[in-house]
C-alpha positions in Angstrom: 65.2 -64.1 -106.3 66.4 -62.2 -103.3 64.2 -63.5 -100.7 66.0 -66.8 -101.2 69.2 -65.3 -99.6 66.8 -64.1 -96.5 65.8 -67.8 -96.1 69.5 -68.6 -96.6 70.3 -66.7 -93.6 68.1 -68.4 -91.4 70.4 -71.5 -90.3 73.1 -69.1 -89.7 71.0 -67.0 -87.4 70.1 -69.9 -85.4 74.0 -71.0 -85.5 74.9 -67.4 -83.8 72.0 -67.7 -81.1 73.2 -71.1 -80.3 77.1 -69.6 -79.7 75.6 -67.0 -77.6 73.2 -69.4 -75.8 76.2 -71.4 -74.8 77.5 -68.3 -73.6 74.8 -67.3 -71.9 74.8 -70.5 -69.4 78.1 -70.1 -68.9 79.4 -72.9 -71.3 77.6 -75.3 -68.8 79.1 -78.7 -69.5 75.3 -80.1 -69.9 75.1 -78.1 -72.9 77.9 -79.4 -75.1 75.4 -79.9 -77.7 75.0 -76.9 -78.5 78.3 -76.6 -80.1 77.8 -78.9 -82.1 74.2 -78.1 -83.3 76.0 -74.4 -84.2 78.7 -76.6 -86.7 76.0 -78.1 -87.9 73.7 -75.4 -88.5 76.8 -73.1 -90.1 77.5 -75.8 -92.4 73.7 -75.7 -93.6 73.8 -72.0 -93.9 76.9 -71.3 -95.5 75.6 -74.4 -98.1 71.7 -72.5 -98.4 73.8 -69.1 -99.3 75.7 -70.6 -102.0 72.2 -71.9 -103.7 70.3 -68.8 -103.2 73.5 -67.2 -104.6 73.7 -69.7 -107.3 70.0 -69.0 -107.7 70.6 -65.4 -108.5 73.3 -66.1 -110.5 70.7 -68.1 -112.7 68.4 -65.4 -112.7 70.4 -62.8 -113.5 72.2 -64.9 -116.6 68.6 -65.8 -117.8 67.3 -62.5 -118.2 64.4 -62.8 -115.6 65.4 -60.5 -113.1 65.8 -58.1 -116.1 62.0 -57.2 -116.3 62.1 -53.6 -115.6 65.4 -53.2 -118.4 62.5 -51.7 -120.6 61.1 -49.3 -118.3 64.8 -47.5 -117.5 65.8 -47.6 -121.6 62.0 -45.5 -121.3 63.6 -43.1 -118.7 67.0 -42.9 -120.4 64.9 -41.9 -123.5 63.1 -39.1 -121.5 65.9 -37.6 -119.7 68.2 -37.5 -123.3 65.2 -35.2 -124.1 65.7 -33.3 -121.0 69.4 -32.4 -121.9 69.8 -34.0 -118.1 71.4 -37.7 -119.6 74.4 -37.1 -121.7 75.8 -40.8 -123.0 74.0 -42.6 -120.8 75.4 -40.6 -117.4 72.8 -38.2 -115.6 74.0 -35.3 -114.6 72.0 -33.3 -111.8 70.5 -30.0 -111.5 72.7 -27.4 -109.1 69.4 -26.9 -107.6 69.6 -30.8 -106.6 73.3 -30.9 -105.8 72.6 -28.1 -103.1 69.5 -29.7 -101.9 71.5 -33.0 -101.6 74.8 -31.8 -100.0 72.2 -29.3 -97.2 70.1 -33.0 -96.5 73.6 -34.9 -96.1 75.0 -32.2 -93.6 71.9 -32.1 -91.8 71.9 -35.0 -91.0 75.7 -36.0 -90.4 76.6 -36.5 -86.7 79.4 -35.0 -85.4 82.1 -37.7 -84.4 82.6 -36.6 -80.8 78.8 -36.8 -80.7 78.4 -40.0 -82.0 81.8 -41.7 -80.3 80.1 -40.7 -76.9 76.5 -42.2 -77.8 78.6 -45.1 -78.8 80.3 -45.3 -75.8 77.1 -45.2 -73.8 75.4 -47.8 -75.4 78.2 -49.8 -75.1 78.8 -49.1 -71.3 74.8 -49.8 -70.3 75.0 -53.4 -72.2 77.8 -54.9 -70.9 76.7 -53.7 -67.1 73.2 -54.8 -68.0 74.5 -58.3 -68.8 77.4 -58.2 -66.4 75.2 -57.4 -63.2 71.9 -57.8 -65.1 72.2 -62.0 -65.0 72.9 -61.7 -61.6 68.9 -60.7 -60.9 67.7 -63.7 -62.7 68.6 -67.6 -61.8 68.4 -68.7 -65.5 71.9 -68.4 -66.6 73.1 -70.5 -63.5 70.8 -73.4 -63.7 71.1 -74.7 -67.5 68.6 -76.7 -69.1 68.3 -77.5 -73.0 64.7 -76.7 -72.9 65.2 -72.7 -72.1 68.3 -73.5 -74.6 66.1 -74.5 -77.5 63.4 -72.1 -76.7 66.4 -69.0 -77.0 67.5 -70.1 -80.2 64.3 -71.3 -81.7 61.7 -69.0 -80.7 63.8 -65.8 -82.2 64.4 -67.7 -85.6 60.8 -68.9 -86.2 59.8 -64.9 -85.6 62.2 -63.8 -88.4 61.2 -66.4 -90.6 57.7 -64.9 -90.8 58.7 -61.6 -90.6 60.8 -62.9 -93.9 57.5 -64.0 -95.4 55.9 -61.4 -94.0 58.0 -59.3 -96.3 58.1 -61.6 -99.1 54.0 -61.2 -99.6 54.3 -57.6 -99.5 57.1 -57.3 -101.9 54.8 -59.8 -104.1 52.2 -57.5 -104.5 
């Protein structure tokens, strides 16, 4: 029921590559439309979200996303036998509470190190599109074909990358 809410994205990531689209030409007067197609295509999002959340709702309420209820009331089962599940809460081993807490603080960054990659990342991107459009004559000569083939292009490639997923999940 899920992979409805994927698909419920969609309109909305073709609404945010239209806004930056616009931007991208400079808010060229020629491509007014495109502020309009992004209303448009946020009203048609925001209404797919509400039925794929309405859709899981449904689900939920009718029991159908419930199939694997049976197979964790198997593990509770097991682990009361254990000792490990105590009233329905499972408490850990110490052997996997230390385990845990040494894989968490390996792999915590430190905040100086991380604030600095940040920063990087951040600096390099908005040169690379300050100075970087300046290479290329696209953004200064608008047309609503390069337009439609920025914001189309990217959604039809996550639309089958949703699928994609979709058929894997399904088997």
């Amino acid at each position: 029921a899920y992979y409805r809410l994927c698909y419920g994205m969609l309109p909305l990531h073709a609404s945010s590559l239209c806004a930056v689209t616009y931007h991208f030409f400079y808010n060229a007067p020629e491509l007014n439309s495109l502020v309009t197609l992004q209303a448009a295509l946020t009203c048609v999002g925001n209404t797919t979200l509400l039925l794929a959340a309405y859709h899981i709702y449904n689900t939920e309420i009718s029991g159908e996303a419930s199939t694997a209820s049976a197979a964790d009331a198997e593990e509770v089962e097991e682990a009361d036998e254990d000792g490990d599940n105590v009233g329905g809460l499972f408490f850990p081993s110490e052997v996997e509470v230390a385990s845990f807490l040494r894989d968490r603080d390996a792999a915590v960054e430190s905040a100086l190190g991380f604030g600095l990659k940040a920063f990087a990342v951040c600096l390099s991107s908005a040169l690379a599109v300050k100075y970087g459009s300046l290479l290329i004559p696209l953004p200064f000569h608008p047309s609503e074909a390069w337009a439609a083939a920025i914001i189309v292009a990217p959604t039809i490639v996550l639309g089958l990358d949703i699928l994609r997923q979709d058929k894997l999940l399904a088997k």
